[in-house]
C-alpha angles and dihedrals in degrees: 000000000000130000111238127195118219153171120237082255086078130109082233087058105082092034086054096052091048087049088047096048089044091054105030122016103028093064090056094041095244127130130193120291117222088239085054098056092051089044088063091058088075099041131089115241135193136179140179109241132202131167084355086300129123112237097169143007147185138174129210128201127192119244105185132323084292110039133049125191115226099202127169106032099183125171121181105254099247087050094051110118098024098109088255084121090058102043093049090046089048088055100048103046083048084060093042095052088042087062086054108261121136111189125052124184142159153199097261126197111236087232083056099044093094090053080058095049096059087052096060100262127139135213103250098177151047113262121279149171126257126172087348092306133095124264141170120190114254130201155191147186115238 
């Protein structure tokens, strides 16, 4: 097993948005959006690799010099409550702060806030809905 970053130029890349619309849109009936999938050009993306598959992904954007947004934490269903969450999202906020951000936060469904509990977050906002599901913004220092 090792995480990997990588551009959407990847071959992880297409293997990491089928993951992420397994996990996350196709429950909810929702599908890319062509903005989206721009969107994700200018984004930094990980994902935890074994036997050249992706178990588990996540993307980060930048917000401004300070903060960066971890958005679509996805892990392959057999491979949910292993601690591969928490290792991706290790790596990634130890790259983030490496580039010199020191705040990371997210758009946290209400059913993960406890996953970003264990990792040190906070909730930092009222409920709300996003994509027809509740949220509340989650953060921590880097």
């Amino acid at each position: 097993m090792k995480i990997v970053s990588f551009s959407v130029s990847s071959k992880w890349y297409s293997q990491a948005l089928a993951l992420r619309h397994e996990v996350l849109r196709q429950p909810l009936g929702l599908e890319f959006t062509p903005a989206e999938l721009e969107k994700d050009k200018s984004d930094m993306h990980f994902a935890i690799v074994e036997n050249n598959e992706v178990l588990a992904c996540l993307t980060l954007s930048a917000y401004n010099s300070q903060k960066v947004k971890m958005r679509q934490v996805a892990i392959k269903a057999t491979r949910q409550r292993q601690g591969l969450g928490k290792k991706l999202a290790t790596f990634a906020a130890n790259k983030a702060q490496k580039n010199g951000y020191t705040t990371i936060f997210c758009h946290a469904r209400k059913t993960a806030v406890p996953f970003y509990i264990s990792m040190g977050y906070q909730i930092v906002s009222s409920e709300f809905l996003e994509v027809g599901i509740p949220h509340v913004v989650m953060e921590t220092k880097l």
